[in-house]
N, C-alpha and C positions, 0 to 999 in steps of 0.2 A: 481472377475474381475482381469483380466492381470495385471501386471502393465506398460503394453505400448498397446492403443487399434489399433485395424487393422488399414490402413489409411481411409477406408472406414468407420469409425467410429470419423475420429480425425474433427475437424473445418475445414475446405478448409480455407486458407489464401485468402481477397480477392486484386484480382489482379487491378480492376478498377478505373479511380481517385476518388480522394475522394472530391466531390461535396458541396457545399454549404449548404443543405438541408441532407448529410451524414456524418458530423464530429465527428458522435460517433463512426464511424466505418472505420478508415484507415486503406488501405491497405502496400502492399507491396513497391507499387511505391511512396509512400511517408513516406516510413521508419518508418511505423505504429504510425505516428506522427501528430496531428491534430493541427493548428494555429487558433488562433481566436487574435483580436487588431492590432494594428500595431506598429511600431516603438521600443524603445527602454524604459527600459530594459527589457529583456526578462526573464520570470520564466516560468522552467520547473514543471509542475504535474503531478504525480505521484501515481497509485492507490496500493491499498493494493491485499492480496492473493483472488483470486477466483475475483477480483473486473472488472473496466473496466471507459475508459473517461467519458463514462456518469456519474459515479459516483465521479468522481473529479470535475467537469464542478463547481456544487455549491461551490468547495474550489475556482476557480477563478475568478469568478466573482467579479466586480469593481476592481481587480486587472490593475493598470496602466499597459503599454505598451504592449508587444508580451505575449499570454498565449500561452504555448507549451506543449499539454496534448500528454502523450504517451499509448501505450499499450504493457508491455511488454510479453515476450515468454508465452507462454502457455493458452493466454487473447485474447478476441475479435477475435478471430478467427485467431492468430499468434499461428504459433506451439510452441511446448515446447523445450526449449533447452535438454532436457535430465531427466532421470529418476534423484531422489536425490539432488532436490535441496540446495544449500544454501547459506547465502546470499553472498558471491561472487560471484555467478552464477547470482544474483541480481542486485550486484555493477558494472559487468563487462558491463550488458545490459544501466543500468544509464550512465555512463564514456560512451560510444558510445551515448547517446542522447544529452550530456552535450555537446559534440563535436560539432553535428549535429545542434544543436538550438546555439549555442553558449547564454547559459543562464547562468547569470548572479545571477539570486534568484534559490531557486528551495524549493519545497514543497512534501512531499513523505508522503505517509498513510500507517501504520501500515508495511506489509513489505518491500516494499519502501522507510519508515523511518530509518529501518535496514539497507537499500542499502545503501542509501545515509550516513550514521553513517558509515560506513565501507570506503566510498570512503574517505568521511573526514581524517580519522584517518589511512589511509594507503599511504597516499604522493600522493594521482590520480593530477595529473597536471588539469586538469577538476574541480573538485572539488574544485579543492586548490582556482580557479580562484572566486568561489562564494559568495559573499557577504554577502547576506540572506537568511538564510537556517529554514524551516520550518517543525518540525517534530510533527505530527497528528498520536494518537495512537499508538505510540513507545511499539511494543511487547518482543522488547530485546536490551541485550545492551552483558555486559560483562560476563554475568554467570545468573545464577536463584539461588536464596533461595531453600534449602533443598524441605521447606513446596510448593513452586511452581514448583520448576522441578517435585516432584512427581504427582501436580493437571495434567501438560499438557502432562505428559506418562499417566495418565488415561484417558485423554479427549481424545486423538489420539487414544489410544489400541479402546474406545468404536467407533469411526467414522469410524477405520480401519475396525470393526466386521462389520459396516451398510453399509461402501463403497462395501467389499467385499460378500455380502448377494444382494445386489443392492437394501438394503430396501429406497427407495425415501420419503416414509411418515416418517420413522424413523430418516433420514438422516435432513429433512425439523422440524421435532421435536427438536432434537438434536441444532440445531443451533437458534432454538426460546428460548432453555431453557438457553442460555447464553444471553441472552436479558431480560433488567429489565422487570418485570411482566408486570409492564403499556402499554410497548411497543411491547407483544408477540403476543396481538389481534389485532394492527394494521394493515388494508389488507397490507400498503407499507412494513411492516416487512417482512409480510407473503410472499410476490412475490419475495421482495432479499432473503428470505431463497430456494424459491422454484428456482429459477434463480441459488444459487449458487452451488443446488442441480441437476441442469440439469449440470452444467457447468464439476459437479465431474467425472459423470456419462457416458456426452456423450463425450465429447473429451479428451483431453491428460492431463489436469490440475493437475489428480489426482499425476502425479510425485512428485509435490511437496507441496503433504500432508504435510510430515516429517519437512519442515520448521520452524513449531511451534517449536522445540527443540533445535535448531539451536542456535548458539551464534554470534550474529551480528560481534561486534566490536575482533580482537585479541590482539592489542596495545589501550585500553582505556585512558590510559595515554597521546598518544596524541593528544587526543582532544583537549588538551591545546594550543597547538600552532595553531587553529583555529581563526582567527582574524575577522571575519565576525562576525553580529547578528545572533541569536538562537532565535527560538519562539518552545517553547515544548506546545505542546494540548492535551489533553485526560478529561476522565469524567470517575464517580464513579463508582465501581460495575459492572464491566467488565473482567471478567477472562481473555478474549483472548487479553484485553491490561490493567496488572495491575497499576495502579500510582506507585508503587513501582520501574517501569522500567522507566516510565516517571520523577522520581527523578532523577533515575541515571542520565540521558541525559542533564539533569537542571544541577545537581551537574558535571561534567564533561566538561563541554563548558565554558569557561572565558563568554560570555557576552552572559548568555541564560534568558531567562522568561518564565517560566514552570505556565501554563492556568489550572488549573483542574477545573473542569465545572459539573454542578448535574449528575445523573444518564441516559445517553441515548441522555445526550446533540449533541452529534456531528452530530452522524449520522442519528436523528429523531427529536427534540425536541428542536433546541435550534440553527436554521438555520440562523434566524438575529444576535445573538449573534457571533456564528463563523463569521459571513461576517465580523463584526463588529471589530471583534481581528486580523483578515487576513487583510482588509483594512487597517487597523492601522500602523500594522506591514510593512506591506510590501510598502505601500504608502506614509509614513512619509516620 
């Protein structure tokens, strides 16, 4: 597989408003941005790689005032900004939605936790402006351990073999076996692996495989002079977001509370609980 497919093969952006009855799915005329509440204050959500608003929607729920779900480059049928991604490439798309919503909280999943960790700690005047910042499956921060940077050059070299084979069962395999066992025979498992195996396959996404190795933040140190609340979240026995990165995030922020949760809690297991800690957080 290329690494840039024909356009005849990429997602069409869709151009139509986005209706009532279509908020998983904006388009262009509405800055790939979907509002559900009204009034103030507003938090932006934000999905993780290969993901999409449908998949944030349960982060906001009972969330007071404006929920402003995005999709960005390469997601929902928005093209990819470019081969190689990294999380600048991430931060840059966030600081344009933070503008756009003028949000005030914001909530970012796994690579989107990176974005927003990077805007934090690089002076974005957007960000700076954020209050309550919520990061959900934080996959990186400032560096990997020896023993981790070599896990995710193996995990990537073996996805790279199955992307570039266009094995779909291998690929759909592959992303069940980093999923706790209890959670591997669930059909809902089953359909986001196969969902994030169409996503590889048939449009542009695949640019930013390489992400996984990426190093979020440059300046970790400044995360100190962040004067808003921190809610860190992740759960056990997840390769693709270790606790060890969700420390750093903890340890790094003057006024953070780092959530670790049983094994498969967030994103299958453990739905009332998240609402539960999100409410809290952000509703107090």
């Amino acid at each position: 597989m290329t690494a840039h497919p024909s356009p005849t093969d990429r997602s069409a952006p869709s151009t139509s408003p986005t209706s009532a009855t279509d908020r998983n799915h904006p388009g262009a005329d509405s800055h790939w941005i979907s509002r559900f509440g009204t009034g103030e204050p507003v938090t932006l959500f934000a999905h993780g790689f290969s993901g999409q608003i449908r998949d944030t929607r349960p982060f906001a729920a009972g969330i007071d005032g404006t929920r402003a779900l995005v999709h960005l480059g390469g997601h929902g049928g928005r093209l990819s900004p470019g081969a190689g991604w990294d999380y600048g490439t991430i931060a840059s798309q966030l600081s344009e939605m933070l503008a756009r919503t003028q949000a005030t909280r914001a909530l970012g999943v796994s690579m989107s936790a990176g974005g927003l960790a990077r805007l934090l700690t690089s002076g974005d005047p957007h960000a700076a402006a954020l209050e309550k910042v919520a990061f959900v499956l934080p996959a990186s921060w400032a560096g990997f351990s020896p023993a981790l940077a070599q896990a995710i050059d193996d995990s990537l070299a073996r996805l790279r073999a199955l992307l570039a084979g266009g094995d779909r069962d291998g690929i759909v395999d592959y992303f069940l076996s980093r999923e706790p066992a209890e959670v591997q025979a669930l059909e809902p498992a089953r359909a986001w692996a196969r969902q994030k195996v169409d996503a590889l396959l048939d449009t542009d996404l695949s640019d930013g495989v390489g992400l996984a190795a990426k190093i979020a933040v440059d300046s970790p140190e400044a995360a100190q002079h962040f004067t808003g609340d921190v809610l860190v979240l992740t759960h056990e026995d997840d390769p693709s977001h270790p606790v060890e990165v969700a420390r750093d995030y903890a340890d790094a922020f003057p006024q953070a509370r780092l959530e670790i949760l049983p094994p498969g809690s967030i994103l299958w297991r453990g739905r009332a609980r998240i609402r539960e800690i999100l409410n809290e957080f952000f509703n107090d």
